[in-house]
TIBA-766374 format. One record per residue: x, y, z of N, C-alpha, C in turn. Coordinates in nm, 3 decimals. Each point is the difference from the previous one (the first is absolute). Layout:
<recs>
REC       n_x       n_y       n_z      ca_x      ca_y      ca_z       c_x       c_y       c_z
REC         X         Y         Z         X         Y         Z         X         Y         Z
...
</recs>
This chain:
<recs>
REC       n_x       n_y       n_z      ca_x      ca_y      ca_z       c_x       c_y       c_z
REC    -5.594     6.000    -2.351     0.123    -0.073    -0.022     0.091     0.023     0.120
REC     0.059    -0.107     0.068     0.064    -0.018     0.115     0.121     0.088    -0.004
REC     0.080     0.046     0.033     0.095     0.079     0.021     0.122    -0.073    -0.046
REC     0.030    -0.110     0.027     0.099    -0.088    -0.053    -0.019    -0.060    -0.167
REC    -0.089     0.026    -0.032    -0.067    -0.060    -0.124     0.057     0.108    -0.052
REC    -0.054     0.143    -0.010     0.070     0.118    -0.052     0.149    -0.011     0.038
REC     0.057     0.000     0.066     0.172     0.027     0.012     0.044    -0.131    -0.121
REC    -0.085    -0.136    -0.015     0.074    -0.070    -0.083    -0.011     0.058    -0.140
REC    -0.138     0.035    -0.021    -0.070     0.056    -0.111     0.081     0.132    -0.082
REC     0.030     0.078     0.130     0.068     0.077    -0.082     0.219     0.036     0.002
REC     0.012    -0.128     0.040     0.137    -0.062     0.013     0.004    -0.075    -0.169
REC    -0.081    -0.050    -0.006    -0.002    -0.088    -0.138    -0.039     0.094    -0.107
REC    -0.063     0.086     0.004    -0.023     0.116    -0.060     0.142     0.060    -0.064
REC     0.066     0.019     0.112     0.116     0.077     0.006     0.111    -0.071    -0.051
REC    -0.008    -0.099     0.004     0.128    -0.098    -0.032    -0.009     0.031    -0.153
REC    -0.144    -0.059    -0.028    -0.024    -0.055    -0.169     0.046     0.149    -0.083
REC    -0.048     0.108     0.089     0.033     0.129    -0.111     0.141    -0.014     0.026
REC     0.089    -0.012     0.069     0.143     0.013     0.003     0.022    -0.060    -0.121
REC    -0.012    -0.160     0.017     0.050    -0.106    -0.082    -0.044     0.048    -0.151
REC    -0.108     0.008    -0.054    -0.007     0.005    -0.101    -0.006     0.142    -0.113
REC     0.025     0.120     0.103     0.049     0.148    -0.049     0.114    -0.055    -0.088
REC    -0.020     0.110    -0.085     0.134     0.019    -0.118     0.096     0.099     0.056
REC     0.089    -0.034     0.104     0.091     0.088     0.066     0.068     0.093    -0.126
REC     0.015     0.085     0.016     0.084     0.095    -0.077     0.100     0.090     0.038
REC    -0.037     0.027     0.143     0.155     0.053     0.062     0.022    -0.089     0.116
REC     0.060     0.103     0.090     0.097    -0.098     0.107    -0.169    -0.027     0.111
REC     0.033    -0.131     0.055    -0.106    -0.020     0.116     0.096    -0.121     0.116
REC    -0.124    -0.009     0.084     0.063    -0.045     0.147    -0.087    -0.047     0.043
REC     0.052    -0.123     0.093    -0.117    -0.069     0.105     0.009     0.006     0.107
REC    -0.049    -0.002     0.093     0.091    -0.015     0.147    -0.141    -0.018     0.093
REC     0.052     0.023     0.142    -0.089    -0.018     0.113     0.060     0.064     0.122
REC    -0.064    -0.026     0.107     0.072     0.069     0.149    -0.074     0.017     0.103
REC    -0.019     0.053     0.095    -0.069     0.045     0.154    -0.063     0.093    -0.023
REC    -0.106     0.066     0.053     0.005     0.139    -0.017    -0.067     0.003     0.196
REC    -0.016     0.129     0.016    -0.080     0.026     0.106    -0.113     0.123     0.005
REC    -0.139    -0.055     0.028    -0.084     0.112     0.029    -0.045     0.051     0.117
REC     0.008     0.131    -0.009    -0.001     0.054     0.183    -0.179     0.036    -0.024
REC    -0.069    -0.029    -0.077    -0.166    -0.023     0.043    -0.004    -0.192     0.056
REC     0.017    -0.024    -0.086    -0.031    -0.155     0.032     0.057    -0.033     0.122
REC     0.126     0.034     0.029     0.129    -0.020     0.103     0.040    -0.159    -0.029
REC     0.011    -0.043    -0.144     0.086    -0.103     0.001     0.052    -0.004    -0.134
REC     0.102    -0.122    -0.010     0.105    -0.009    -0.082    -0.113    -0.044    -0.115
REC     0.039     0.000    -0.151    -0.060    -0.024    -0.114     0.139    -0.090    -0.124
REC    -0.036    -0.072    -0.055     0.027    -0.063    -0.072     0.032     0.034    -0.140
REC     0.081     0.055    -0.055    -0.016     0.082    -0.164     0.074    -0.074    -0.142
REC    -0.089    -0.026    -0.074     0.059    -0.010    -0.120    -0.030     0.115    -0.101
REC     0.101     0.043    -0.053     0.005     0.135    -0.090     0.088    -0.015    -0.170
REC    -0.011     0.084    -0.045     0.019    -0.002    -0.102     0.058     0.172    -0.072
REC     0.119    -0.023    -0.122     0.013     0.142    -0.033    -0.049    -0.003    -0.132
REC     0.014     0.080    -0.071    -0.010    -0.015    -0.180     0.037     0.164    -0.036
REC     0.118     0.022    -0.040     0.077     0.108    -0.080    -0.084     0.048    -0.098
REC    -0.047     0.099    -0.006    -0.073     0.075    -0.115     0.072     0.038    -0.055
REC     0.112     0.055     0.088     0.071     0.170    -0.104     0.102    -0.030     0.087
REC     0.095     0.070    -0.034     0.146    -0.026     0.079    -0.030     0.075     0.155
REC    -0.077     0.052     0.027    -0.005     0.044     0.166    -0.170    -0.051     0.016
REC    -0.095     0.017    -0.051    -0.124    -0.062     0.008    -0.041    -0.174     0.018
REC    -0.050    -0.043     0.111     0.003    -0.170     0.004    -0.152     0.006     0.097
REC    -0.084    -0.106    -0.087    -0.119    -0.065     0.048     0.008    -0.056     0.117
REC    -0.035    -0.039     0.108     0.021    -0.080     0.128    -0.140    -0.032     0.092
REC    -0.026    -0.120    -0.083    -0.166    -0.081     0.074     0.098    -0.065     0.113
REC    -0.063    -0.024     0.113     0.017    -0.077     0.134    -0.116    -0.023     0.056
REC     0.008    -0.182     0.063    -0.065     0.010     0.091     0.044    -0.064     0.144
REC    -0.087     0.088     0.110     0.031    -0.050     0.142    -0.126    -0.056     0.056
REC     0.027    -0.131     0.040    -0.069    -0.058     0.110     0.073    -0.013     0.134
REC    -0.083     0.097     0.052     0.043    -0.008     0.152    -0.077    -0.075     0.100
REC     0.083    -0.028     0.070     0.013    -0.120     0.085    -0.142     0.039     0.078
REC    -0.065    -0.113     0.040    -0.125     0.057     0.036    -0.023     0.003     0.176
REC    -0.052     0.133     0.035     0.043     0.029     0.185    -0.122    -0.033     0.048
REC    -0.004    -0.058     0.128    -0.134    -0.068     0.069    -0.055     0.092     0.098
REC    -0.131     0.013    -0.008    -0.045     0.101     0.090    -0.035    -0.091     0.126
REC    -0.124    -0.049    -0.018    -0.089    -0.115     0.128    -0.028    -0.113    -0.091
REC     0.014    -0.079     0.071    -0.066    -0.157    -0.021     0.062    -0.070    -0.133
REC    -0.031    -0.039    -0.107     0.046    -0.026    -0.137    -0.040     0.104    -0.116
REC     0.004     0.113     0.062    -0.047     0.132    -0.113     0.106     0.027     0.023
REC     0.032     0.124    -0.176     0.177     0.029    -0.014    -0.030     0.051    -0.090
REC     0.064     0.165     0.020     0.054     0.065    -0.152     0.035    -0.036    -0.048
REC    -0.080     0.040    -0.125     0.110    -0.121    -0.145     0.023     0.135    -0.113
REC     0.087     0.035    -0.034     0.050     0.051    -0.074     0.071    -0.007    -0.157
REC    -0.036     0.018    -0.118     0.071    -0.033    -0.107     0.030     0.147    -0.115
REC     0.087     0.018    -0.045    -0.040     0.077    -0.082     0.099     0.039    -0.168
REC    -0.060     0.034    -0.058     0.115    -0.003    -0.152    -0.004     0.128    -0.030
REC     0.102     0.041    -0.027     0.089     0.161     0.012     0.035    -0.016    -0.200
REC    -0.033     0.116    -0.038    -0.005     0.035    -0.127     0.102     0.121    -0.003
REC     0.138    -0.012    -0.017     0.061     0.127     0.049     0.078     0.032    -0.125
REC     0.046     0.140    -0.019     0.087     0.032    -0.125     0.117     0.066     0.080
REC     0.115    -0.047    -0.047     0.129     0.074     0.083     0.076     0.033    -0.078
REC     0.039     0.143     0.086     0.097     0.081    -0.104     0.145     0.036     0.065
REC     0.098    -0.080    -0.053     0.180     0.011     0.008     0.051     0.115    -0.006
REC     0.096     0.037     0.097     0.006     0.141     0.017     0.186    -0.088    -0.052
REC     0.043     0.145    -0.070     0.177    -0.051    -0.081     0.065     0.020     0.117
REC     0.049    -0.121     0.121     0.067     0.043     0.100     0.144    -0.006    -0.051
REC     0.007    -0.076    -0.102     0.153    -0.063     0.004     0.053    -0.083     0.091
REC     0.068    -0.122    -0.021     0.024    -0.121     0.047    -0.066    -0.125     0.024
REC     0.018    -0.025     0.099    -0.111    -0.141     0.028    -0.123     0.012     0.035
REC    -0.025     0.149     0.068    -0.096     0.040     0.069    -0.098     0.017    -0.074
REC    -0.115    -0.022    -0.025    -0.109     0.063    -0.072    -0.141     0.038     0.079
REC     0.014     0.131     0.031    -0.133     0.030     0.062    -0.117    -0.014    -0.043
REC    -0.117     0.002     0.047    -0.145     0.019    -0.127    -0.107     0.039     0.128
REC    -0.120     0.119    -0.139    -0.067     0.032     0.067    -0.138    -0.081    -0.036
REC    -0.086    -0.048     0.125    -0.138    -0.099    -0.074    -0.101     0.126    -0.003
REC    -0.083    -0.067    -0.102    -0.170     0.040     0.042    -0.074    -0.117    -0.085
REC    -0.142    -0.005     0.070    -0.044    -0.116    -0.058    -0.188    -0.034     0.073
REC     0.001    -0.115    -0.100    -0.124    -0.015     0.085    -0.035    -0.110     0.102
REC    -0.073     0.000     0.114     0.006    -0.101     0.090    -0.153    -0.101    -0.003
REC    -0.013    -0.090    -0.017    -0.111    -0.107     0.005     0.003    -0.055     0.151
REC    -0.088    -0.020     0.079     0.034    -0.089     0.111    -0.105    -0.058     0.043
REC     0.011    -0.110     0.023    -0.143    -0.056     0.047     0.038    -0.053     0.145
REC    -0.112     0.040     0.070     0.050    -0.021     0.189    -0.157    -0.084     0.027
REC     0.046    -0.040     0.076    -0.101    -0.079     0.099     0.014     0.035     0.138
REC    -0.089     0.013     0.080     0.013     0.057     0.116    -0.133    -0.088     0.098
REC     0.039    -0.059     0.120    -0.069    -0.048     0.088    -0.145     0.093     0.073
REC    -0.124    -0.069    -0.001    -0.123     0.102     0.032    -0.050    -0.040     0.117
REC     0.040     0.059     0.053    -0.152    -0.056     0.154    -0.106     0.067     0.031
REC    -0.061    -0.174     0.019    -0.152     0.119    -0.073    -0.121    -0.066     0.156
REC    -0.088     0.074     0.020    -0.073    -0.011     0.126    -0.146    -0.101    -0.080
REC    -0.003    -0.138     0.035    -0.151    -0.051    -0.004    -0.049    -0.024     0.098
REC    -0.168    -0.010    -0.008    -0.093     0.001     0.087    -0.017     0.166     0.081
REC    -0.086    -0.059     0.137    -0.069     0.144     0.083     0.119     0.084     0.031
REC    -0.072     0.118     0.006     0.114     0.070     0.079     0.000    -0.019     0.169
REC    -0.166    -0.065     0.046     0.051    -0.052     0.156     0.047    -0.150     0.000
REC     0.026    -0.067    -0.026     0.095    -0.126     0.024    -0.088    -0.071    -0.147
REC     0.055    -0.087     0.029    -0.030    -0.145    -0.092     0.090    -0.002    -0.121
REC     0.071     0.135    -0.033     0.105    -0.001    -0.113     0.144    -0.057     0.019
REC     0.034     0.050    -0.091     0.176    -0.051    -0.027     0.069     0.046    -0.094
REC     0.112     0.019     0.007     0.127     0.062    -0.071     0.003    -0.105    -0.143
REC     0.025     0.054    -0.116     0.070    -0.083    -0.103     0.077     0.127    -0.048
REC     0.080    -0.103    -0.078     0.104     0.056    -0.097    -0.018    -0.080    -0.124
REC     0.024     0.096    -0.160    -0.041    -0.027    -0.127     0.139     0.096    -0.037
REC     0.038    -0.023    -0.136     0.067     0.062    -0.080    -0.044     0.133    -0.089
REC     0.047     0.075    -0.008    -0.045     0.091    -0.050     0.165     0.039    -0.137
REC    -0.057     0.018    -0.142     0.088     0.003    -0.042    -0.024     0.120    -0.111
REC     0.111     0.101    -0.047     0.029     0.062    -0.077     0.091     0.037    -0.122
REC    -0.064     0.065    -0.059     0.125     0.068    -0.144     0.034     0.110     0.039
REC     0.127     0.081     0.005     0.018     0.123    -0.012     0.082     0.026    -0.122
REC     0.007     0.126    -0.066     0.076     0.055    -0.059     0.082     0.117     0.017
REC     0.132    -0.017     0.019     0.078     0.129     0.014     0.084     0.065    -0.073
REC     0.105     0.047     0.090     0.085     0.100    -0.095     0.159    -0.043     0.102
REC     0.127    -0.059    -0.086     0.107    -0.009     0.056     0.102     0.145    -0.019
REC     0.043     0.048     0.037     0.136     0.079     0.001     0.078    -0.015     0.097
REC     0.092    -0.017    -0.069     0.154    -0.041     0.091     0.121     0.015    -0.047
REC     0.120    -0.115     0.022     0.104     0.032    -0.122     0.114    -0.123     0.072
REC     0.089    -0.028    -0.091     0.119    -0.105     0.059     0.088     0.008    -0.018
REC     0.142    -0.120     0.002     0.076     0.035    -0.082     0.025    -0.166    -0.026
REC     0.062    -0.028    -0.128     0.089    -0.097    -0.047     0.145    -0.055     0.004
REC     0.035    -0.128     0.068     0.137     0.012    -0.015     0.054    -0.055    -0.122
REC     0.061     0.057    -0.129     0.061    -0.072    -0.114     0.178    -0.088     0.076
REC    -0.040    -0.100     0.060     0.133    -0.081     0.011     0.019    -0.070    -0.075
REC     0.165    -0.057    -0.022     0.054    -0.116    -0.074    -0.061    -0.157     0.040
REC    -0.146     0.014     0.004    -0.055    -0.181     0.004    -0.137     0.028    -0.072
REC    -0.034    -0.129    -0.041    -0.157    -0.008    -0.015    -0.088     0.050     0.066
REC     0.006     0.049     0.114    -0.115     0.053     0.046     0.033     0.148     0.003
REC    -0.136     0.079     0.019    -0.007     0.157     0.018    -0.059     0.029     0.144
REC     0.058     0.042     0.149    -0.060     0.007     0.120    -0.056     0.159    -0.059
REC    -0.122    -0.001     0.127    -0.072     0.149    -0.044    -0.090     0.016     0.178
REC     0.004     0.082     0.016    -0.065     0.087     0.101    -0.112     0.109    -0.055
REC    -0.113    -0.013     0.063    -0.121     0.081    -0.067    -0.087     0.022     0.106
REC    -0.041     0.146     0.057    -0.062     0.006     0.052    -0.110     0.093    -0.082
REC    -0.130    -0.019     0.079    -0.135     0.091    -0.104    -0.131    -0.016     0.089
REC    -0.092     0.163    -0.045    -0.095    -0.017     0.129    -0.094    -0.016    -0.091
REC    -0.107    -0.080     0.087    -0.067    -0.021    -0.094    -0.189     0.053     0.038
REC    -0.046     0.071    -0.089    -0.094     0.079     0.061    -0.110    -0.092    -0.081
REC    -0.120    -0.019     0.115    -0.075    -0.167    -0.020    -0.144     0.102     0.087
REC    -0.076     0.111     0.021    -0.118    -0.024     0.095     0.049     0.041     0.125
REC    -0.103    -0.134     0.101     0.059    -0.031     0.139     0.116    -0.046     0.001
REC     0.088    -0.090    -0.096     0.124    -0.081    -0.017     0.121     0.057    -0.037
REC     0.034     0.128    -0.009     0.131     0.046    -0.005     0.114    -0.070     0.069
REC     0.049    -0.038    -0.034     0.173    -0.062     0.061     0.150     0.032    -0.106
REC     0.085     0.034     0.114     0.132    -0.006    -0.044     0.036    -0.131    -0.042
REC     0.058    -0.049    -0.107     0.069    -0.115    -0.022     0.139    -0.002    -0.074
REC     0.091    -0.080     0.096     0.096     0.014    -0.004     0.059    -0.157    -0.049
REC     0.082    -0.008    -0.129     0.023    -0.119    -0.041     0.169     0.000    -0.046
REC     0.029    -0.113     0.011     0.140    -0.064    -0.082     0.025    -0.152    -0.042
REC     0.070     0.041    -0.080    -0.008    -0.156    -0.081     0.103     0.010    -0.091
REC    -0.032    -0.107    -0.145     0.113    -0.002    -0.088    -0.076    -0.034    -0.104
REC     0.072     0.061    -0.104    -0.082    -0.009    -0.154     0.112    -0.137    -0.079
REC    -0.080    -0.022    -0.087     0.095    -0.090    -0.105    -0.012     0.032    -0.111
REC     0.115     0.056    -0.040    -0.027     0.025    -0.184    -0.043    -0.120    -0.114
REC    -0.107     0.074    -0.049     0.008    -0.133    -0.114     0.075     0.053    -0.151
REC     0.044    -0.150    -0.019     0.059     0.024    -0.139    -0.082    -0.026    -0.116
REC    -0.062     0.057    -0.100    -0.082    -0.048    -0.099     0.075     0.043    -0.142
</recs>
């Protein structure tokens, strides 16, 4: 399955459990930038909160990052959906800190060059896709801004330990409360 097929696959995935959960406490939608210093480019995020407990909140996200070109029409492609649980530390005021941990899914594609034919002449260079699953482990932490508008801005940074694929990622954006 193509790499874009999965990001829709599990975008629609993600929507339908939003939409049709029986919300019971407070939740949020939002999106934003993030940046990964493995990949070295900007990523795309839609995220999500869901209040368990008055300091405990669920938080699935996913980032598709922008995809970086190595040679020719081959290109890291990067996607991945973050399973995270965050915990609200009582700052008092607008501020709300939180600490993540969580789990990381990512599926990468990565450009192959590969040697056909002799090794004394008559060969040639190709390139093929080569693609993977990893599973990791996020820890990090953010904070929330509670202002007087509809939206919630938030800053979150978290490392994320993947294998060969470890990267810092550093994100901000804005949540939207829903009312149910």
């Amino acid at each position: 399955m193509k790499l874009t097929t999965k990001f829709l696959l599990l975008t629609l995935v993600f929507g339908f459990v939003l939409m049709t959960s029986k919300v019971q406490g407070q939740a949020a939608v939002g999106g934003g930038l993030a940046f990964g210093t493995e990949i070295e480019s900007v990523g795309i995020n839609v995220n999500g909160t869901y209040m368990i407990t008055d300091n405990i909140a669920l938080a699935p996200s996913l980032i598709y990052w922008i995809p970086k070109s190595y040679f020719a029409d081959y290109k890291l492609k990067w996607f991945e959906v973050d399973l995270n649980g965050h915990y609200y530390f009582d700052a008092g005021g607008n501020v709300k800190p939180y600490a993540l941990a969580g789990l990381n899914f990512s599926f990468i594609t990565v450009p192959v060059l590969d040697w056909t034919g002799g090794w004394l002449g008559g060969g040639s260079f190709t390139t093929k896709n080569s693609t993977t699953t990893k599973v990791g482990l996020n820890l990090g932490g953010g904070v929330e801004f509670d202002i007087d508008a509809p939206i919630k801005p938030f800053g979150q940074i978290n490392y994320t330990i993947i294998d060969s694929f470890d990267q810092l990622v550093i994100m901000a954006g804005v949540r939207f409360p829903l009312n149910f």
